[in-house]
C-alpha positions, -999 to 999 in steps of 0.1 A, spaced: -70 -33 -36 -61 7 -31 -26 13 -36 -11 42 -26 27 49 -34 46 73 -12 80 90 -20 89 89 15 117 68 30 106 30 45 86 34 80 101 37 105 102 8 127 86 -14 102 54 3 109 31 25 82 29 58 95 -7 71 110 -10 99 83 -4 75 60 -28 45 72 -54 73 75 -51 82 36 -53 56 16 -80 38 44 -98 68 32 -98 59 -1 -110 23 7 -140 40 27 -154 59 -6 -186 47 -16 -179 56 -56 -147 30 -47 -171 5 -35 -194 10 -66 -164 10 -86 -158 -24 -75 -192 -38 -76 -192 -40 -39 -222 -14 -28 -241 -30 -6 -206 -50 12 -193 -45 43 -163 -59 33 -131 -42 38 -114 -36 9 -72 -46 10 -49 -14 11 -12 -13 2 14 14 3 44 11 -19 72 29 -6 108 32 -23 137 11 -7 168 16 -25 183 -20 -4 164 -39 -28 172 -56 -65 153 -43 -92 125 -65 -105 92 -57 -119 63 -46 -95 42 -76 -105 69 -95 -85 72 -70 -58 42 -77 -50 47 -112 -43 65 -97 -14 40 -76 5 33 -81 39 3 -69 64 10 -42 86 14 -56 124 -6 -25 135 -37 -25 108 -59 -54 91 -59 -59 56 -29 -30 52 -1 -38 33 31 -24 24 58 -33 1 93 -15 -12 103 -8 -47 137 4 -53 135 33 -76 156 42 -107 185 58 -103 203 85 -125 243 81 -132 
C-alpha cells in the first residue's frame, strides 16, 4: 500500500480531492515501486491511502486507525482515513 498523509482539512464532501488522487496514484504507477514490492511484471493495482487530520476523532494509535479506512466512492482501491493530530496547550 502507498500512503500519502496530507495536512489539509478532511475532503470535502467525503470525496479525495483530484490533485490529491492524482499524487499518490502516481506513486503507485512507479515501476521502482512495483520492483520494490516484487510486483514487476503485475498488472495489479497497488492499494493507495491518504491520511488526513480530523480533529472530531479520539486519539488512538494509527495501527487502529487503520482499521477504519474506507474506499473512496469515486476511485478503486483509494482509501482514506483521519487521524486526529496532537495538539499543544
Amino acid at each position: 500500500m502507498i500512503i500519502d498523509v496530507k495536512y489539509k482539512p478532511k475532503p470535502i464532501g467525503g470525496n479525495i480531492r483530484l490533485d490529491d488522487a492524482r499524487q499518490v496514484s502516481g506513486y503507485a504507477i512507479l515501476k521502482s515501486i512495483y520492483k520494490e514490492f516484487d510486483l514487476k511484471d503485475s498488472k495489479e493495482l497497488i492499494d493507495c491511502l491518504i491520511v488526513y487530520p480530523d480533529q472530531s476523532l479520539t486519539d488512538k494509535p494509527f495501527k487502529e486507525s487503520l482499521e477504519t479506512k474506507v474506499e473512496d466512492d469515486k476511485y478503486l482501491q483509494l482509501y482514506k482515513v483521519g487521524v486526529k493530530l496532537p495538539e499543544l496547550g
